[in-house]
Structure formats: C-alpha cells, structure tokens
mmCIF file of the C-alpha atoms, coordinates in Angstrom:
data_MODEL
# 
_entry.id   MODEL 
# 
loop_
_atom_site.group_PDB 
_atom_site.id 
_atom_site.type_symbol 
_atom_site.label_atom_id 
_atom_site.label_alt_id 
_atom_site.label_comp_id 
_atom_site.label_asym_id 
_atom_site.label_entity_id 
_atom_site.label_seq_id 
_atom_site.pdbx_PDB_ins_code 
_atom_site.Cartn_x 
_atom_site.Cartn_y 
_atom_site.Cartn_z 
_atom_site.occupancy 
_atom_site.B_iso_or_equiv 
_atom_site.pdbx_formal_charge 
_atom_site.auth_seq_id 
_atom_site.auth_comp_id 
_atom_site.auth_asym_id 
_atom_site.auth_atom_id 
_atom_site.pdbx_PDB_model_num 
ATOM 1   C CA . UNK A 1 1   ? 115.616 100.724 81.806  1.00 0.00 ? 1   UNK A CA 1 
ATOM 2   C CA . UNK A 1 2   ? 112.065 99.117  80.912  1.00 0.00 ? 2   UNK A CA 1 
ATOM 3   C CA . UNK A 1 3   ? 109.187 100.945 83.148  1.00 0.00 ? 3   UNK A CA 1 
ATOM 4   C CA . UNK A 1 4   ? 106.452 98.701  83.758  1.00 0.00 ? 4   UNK A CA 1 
ATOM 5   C CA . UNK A 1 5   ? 103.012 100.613 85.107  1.00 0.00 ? 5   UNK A CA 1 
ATOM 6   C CA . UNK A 1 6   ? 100.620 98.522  85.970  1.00 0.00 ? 6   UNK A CA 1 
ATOM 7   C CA . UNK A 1 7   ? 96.806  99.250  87.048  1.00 0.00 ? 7   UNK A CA 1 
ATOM 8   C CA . UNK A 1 8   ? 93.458  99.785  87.111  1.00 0.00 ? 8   UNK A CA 1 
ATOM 9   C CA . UNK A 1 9   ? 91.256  102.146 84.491  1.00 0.00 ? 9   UNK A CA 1 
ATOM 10  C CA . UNK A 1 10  ? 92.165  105.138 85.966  1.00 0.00 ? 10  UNK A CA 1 
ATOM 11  C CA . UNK A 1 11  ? 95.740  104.190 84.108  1.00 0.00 ? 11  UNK A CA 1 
ATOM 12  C CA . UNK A 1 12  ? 94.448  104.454 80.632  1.00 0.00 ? 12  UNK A CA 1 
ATOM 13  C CA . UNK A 1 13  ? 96.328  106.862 78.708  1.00 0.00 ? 13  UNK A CA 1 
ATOM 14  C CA . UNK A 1 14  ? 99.100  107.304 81.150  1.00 0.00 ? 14  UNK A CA 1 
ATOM 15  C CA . UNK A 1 15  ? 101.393 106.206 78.156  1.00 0.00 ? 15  UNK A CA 1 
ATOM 16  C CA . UNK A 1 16  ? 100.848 109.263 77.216  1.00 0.00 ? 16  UNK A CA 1 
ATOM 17  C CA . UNK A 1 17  ? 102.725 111.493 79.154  1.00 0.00 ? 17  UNK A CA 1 
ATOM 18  C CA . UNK A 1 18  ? 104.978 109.072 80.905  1.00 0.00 ? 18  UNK A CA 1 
ATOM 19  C CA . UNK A 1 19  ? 108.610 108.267 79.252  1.00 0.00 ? 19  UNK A CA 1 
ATOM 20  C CA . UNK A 1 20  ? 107.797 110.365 76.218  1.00 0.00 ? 20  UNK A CA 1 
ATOM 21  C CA . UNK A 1 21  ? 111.392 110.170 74.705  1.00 0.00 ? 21  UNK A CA 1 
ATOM 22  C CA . UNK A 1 22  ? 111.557 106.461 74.862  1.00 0.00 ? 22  UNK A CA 1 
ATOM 23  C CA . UNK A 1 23  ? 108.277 104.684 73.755  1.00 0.00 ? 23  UNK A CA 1 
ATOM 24  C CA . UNK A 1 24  ? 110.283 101.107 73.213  1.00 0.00 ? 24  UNK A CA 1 
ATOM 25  C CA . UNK A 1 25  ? 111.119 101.161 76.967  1.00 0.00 ? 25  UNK A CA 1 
ATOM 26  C CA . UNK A 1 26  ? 107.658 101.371 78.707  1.00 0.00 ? 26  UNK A CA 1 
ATOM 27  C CA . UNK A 1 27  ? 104.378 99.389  79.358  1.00 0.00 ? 27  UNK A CA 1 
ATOM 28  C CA . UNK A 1 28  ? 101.046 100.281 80.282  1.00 0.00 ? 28  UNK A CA 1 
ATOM 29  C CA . UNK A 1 29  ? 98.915  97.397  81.407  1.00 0.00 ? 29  UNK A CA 1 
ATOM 30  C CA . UNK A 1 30  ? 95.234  98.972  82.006  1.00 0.00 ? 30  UNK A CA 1 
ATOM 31  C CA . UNK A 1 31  ? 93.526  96.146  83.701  1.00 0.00 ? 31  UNK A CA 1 
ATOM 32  C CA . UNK A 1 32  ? 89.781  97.737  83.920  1.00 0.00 ? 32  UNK A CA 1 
ATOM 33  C CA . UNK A 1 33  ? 87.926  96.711  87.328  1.00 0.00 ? 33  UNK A CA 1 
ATOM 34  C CA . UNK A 1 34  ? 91.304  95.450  88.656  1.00 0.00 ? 34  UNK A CA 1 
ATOM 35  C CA . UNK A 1 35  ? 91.410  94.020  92.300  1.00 0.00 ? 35  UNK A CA 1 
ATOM 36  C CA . UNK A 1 36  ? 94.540  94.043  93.859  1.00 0.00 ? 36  UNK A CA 1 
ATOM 37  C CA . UNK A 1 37  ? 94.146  90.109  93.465  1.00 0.00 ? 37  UNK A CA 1 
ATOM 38  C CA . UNK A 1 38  ? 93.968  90.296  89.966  1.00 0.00 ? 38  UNK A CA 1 
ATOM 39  C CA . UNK A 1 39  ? 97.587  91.901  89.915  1.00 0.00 ? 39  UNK A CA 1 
ATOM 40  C CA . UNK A 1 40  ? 98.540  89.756  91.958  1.00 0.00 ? 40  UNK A CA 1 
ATOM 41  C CA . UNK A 1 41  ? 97.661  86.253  89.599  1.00 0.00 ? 41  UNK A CA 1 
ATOM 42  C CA . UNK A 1 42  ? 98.697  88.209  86.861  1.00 0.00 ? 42  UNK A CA 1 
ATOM 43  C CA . UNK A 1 43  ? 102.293 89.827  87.789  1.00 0.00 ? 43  UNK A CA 1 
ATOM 44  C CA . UNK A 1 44  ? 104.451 86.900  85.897  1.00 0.00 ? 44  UNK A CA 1 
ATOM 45  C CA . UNK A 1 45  ? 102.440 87.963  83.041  1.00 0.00 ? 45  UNK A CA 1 
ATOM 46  C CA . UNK A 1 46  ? 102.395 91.181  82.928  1.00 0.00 ? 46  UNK A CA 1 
ATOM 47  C CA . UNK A 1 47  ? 106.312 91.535  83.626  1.00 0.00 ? 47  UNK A CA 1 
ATOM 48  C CA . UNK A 1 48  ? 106.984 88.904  81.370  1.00 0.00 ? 48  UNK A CA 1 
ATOM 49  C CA . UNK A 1 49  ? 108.425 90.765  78.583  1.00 0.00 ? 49  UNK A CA 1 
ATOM 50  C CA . UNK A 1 50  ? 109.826 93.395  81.087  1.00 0.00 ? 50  UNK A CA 1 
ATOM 51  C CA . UNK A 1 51  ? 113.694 92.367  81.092  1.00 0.00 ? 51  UNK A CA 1 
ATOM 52  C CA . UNK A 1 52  ? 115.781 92.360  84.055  1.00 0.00 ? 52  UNK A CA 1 
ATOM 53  C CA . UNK A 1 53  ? 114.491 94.685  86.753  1.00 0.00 ? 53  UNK A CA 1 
ATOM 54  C CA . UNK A 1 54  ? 112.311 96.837  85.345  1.00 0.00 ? 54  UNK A CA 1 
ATOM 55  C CA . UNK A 1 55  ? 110.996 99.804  86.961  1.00 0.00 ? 55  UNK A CA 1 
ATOM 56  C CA . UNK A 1 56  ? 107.373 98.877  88.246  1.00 0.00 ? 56  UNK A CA 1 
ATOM 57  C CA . UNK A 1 57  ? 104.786 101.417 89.315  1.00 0.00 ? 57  UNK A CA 1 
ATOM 58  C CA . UNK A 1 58  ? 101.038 99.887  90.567  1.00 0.00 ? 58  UNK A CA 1 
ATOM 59  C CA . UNK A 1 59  ? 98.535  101.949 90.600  1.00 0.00 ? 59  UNK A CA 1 
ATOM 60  C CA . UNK A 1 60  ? 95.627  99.276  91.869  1.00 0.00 ? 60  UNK A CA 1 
ATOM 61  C CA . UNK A 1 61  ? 92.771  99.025  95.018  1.00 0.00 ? 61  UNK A CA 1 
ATOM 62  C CA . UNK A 1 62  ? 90.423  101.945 93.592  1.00 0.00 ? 62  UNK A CA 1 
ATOM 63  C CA . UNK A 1 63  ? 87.968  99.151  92.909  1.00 0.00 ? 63  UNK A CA 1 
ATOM 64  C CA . UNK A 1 64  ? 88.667  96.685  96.426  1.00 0.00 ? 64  UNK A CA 1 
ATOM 65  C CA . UNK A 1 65  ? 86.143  97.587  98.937  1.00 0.00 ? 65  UNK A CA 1 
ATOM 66  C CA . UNK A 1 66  ? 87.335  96.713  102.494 1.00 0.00 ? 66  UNK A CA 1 
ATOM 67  C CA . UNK A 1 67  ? 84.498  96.297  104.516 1.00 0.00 ? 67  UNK A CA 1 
ATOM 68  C CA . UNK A 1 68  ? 84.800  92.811  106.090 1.00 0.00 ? 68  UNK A CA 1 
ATOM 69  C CA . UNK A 1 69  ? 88.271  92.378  104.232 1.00 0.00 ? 69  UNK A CA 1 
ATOM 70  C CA . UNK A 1 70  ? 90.586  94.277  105.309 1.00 0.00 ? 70  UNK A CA 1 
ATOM 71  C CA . UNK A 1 71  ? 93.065  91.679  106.418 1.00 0.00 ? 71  UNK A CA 1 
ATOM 72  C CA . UNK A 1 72  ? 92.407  89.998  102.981 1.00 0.00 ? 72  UNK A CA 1 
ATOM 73  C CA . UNK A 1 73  ? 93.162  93.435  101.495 1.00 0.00 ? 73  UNK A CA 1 
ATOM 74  C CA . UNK A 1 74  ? 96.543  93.646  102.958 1.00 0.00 ? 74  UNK A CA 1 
ATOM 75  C CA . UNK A 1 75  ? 97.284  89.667  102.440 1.00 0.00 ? 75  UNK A CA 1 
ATOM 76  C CA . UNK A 1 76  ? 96.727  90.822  98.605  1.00 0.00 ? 76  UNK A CA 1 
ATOM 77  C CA . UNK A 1 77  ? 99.305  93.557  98.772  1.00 0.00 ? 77  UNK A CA 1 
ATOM 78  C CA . UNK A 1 78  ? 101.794 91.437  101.014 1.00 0.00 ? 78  UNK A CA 1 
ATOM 79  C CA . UNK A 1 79  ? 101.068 88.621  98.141  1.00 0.00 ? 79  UNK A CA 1 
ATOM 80  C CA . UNK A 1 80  ? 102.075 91.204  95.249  1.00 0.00 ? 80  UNK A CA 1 
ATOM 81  C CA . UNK A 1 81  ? 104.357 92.393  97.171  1.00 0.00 ? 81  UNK A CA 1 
ATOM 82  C CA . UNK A 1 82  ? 106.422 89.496  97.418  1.00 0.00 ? 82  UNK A CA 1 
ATOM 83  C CA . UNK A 1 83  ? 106.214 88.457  93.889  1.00 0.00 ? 83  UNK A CA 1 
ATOM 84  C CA . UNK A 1 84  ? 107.076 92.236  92.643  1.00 0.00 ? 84  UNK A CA 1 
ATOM 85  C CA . UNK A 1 85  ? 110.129 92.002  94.691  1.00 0.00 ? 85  UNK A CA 1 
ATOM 86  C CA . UNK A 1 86  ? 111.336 88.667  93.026  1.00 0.00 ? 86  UNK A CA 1 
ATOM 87  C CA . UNK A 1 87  ? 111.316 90.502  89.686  1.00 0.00 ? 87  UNK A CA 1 
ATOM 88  C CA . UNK A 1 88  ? 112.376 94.070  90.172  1.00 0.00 ? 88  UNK A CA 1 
ATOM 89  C CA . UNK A 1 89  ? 114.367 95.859  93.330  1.00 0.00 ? 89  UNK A CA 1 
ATOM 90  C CA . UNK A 1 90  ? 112.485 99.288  91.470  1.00 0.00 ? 90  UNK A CA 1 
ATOM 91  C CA . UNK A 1 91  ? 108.997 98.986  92.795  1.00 0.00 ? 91  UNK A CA 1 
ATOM 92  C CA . UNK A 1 92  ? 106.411 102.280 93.508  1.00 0.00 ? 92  UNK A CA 1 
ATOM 93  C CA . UNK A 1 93  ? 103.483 101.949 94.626  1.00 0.00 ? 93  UNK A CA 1 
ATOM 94  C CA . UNK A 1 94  ? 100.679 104.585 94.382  1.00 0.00 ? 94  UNK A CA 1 
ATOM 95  C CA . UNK A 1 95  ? 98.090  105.725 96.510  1.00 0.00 ? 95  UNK A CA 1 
ATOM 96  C CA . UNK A 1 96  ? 94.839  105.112 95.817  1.00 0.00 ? 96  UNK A CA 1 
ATOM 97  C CA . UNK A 1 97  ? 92.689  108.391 94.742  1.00 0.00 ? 97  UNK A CA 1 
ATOM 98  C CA . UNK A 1 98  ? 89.518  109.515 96.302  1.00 0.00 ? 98  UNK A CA 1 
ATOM 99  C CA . UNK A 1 99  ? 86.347  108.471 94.469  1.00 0.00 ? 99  UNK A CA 1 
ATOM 100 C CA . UNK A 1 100 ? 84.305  111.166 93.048  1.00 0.00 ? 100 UNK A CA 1 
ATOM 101 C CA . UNK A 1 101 ? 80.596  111.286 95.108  1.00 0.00 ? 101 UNK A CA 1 
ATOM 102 C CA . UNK A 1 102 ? 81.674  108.322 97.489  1.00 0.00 ? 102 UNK A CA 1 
ATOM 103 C CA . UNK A 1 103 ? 79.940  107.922 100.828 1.00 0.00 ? 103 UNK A CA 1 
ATOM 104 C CA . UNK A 1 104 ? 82.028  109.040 103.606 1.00 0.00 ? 104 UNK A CA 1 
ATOM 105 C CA . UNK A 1 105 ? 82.964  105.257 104.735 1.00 0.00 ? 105 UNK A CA 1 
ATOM 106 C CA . UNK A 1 106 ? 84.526  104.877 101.448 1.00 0.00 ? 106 UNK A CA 1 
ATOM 107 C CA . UNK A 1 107 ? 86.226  108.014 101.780 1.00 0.00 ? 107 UNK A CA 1 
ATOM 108 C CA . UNK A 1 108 ? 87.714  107.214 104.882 1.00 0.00 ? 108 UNK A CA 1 
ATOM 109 C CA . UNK A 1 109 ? 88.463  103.436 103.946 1.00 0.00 ? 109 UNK A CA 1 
ATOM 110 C CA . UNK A 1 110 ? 90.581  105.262 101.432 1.00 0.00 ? 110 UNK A CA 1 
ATOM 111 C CA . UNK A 1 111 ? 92.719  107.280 103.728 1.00 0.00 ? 111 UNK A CA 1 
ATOM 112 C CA . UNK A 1 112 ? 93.135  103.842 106.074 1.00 0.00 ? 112 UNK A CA 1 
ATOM 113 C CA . UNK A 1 113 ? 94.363  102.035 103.180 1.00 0.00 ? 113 UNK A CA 1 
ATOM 114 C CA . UNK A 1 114 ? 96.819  104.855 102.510 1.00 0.00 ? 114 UNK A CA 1 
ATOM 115 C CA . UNK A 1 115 ? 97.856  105.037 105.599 1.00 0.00 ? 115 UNK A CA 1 
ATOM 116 C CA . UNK A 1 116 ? 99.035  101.407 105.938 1.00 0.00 ? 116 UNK A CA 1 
ATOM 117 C CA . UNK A 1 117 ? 99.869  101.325 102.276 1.00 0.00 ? 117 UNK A CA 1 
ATOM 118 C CA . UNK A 1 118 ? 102.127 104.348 103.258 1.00 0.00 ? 118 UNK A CA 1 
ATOM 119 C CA . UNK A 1 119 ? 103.757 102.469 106.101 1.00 0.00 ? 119 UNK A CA 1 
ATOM 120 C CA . UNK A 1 120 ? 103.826 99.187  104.089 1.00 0.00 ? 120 UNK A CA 1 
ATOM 121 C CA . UNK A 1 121 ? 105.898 100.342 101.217 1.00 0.00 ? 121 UNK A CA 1 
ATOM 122 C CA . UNK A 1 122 ? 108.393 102.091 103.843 1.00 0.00 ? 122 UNK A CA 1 
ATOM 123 C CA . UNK A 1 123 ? 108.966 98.937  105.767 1.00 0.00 ? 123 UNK A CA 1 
ATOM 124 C CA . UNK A 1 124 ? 109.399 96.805  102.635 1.00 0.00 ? 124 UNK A CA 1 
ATOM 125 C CA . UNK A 1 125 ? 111.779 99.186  101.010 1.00 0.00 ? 125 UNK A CA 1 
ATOM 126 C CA . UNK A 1 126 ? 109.098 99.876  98.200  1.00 0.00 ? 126 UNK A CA 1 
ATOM 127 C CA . UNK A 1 127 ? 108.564 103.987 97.059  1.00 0.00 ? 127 UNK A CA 1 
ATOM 128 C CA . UNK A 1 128 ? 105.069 105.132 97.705  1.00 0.00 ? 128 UNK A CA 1 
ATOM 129 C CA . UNK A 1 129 ? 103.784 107.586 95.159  1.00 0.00 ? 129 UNK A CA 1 
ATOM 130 C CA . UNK A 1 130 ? 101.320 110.199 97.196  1.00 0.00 ? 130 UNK A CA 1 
ATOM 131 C CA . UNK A 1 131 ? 99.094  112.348 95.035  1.00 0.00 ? 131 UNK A CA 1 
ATOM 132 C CA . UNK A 1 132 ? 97.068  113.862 97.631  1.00 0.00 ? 132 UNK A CA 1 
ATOM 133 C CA . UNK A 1 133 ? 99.523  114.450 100.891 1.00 0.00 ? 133 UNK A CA 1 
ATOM 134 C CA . UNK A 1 134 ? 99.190  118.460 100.100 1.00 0.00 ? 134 UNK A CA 1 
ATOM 135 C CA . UNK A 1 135 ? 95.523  118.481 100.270 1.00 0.00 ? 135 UNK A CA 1 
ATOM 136 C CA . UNK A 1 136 ? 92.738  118.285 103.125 1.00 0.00 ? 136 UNK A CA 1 
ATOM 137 C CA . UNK A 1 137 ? 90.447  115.318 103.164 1.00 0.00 ? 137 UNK A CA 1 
ATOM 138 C CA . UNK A 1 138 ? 87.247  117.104 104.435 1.00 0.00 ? 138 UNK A CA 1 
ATOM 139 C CA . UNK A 1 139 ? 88.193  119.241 101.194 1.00 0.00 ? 139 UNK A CA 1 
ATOM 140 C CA . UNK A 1 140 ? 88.222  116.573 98.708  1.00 0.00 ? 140 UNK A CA 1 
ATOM 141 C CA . UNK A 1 141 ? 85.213  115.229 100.048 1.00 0.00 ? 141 UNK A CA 1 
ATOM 142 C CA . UNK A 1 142 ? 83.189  118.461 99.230  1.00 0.00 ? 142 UNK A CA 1 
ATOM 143 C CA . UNK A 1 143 ? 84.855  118.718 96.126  1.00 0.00 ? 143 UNK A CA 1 
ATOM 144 C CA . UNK A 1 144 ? 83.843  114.905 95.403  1.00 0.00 ? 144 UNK A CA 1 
ATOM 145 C CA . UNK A 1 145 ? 80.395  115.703 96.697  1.00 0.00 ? 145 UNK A CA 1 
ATOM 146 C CA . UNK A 1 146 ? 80.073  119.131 94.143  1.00 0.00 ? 146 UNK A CA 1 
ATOM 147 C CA . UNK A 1 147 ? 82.040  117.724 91.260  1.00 0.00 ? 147 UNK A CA 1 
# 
C-alpha cells in the first residue's frame, strides 16, 4: 500500500521514522508555510504518483489563523475533504499541535479547530490522529509559555 503524508514544516523528517521497512511505498510532501488551501489546490499533485488508494495522512492548519475566517477555514477542509475522498477511502487527518509561546487566543483557536476537526473527520468517515487528548490544555500552555 503507498502512504501518502502530506503537510506543513512540522512534517520534515517524518520519513524518517514512518514505514521504515518499505522506503519505495511512502511520500513525504513538506509544504513549508502550508495553508490548508494550499493542500487543497495541490492534492491532484501531490497524489499523483500515489497509485490506487493510497493511505493519506494531513498534517496541515498550524499556519491558518482563524480570526475572521473561520467558516473559510472549514470550507478549506470540506474542499480537501472532498477531493481526498475521490482518491483514497484511507484518509487521517491530524490534529493540529499547540504553538510554542502563542497568545492564549491562538491557543484556544487551536483546541476549537480540533474540536470540529474531531467531529468533522467522524462524520465524514475520515480517522483523526490526536496527539494531545492525554494532556491538559492549561498545561501545555505553561509549558509553551516556559519552553
């Protein structure tokens, strides 16, 4: 099975310790400063090598900011969405990480996101990767704020 992980920076290197055994059958596409919208005009091309159904993971919205967008936020996942589930029936998407020393808006745009992201992906019969469910907000914040 080809594995397809797409994202932004915080992908690079992920090649390295995902699908070890089988090099051939894996992509990494590390789109720096990605927007969800840039996946989104970019998803023919990035899976265009990837065979029949591949295996995607997306690991994007690190760098969207949703003050004053949020409904063009989740038109751009809807959007990728859709096209993902033309080409695979093996999609994952993953929540989006807090960011080191953000403000406390940003902090909690990130948890409303993944929220609805969360809910999202179970509605459209999409696998939602969560990295943080074990841990306390208020705690990563301080750790954000100290680190």
């Amino acid at each position: 099975i080809q594995v397809v992980v797409v994202g932004d920076s915080i992908i690079k290197r992920v090649d390295r310790v995902i699908c070890r055994a089988d090099r051939l059958n894996r992509t990494v596409c590390c789109l720096p400063g990605a927007r969800v919208r840039h996946v989104v005009d970019r998803v023919d091309r990035l899976l265009g090598g990837a065979g029949d159904d591949p295996a995607v993971m997306v690991h994007i919205g690190t760098n969207d900011k949703v003050r004053g967008r949020w409904k063009d936020l989740k038109n751009d996942f809807r959007e990728l969405g859709s096209k993902l589930k033309k080409r695979s029936s093996k999609v994952v998407f993953s929540e989006i990480l807090p960011v080191p020393r953000a403000t406390v808006e940003r902090q909690r745009e990130i948890r409303e996101v993944n929220a609805w992201l969360k809910a999202w992906c179970r509605k459209e019969g999409f696998g939602f990767l969560e990295h943080w469910a074990h841990l306390h907000w208020g705690t990563i914040f301080a750790f954000s704020m100290c680190g």
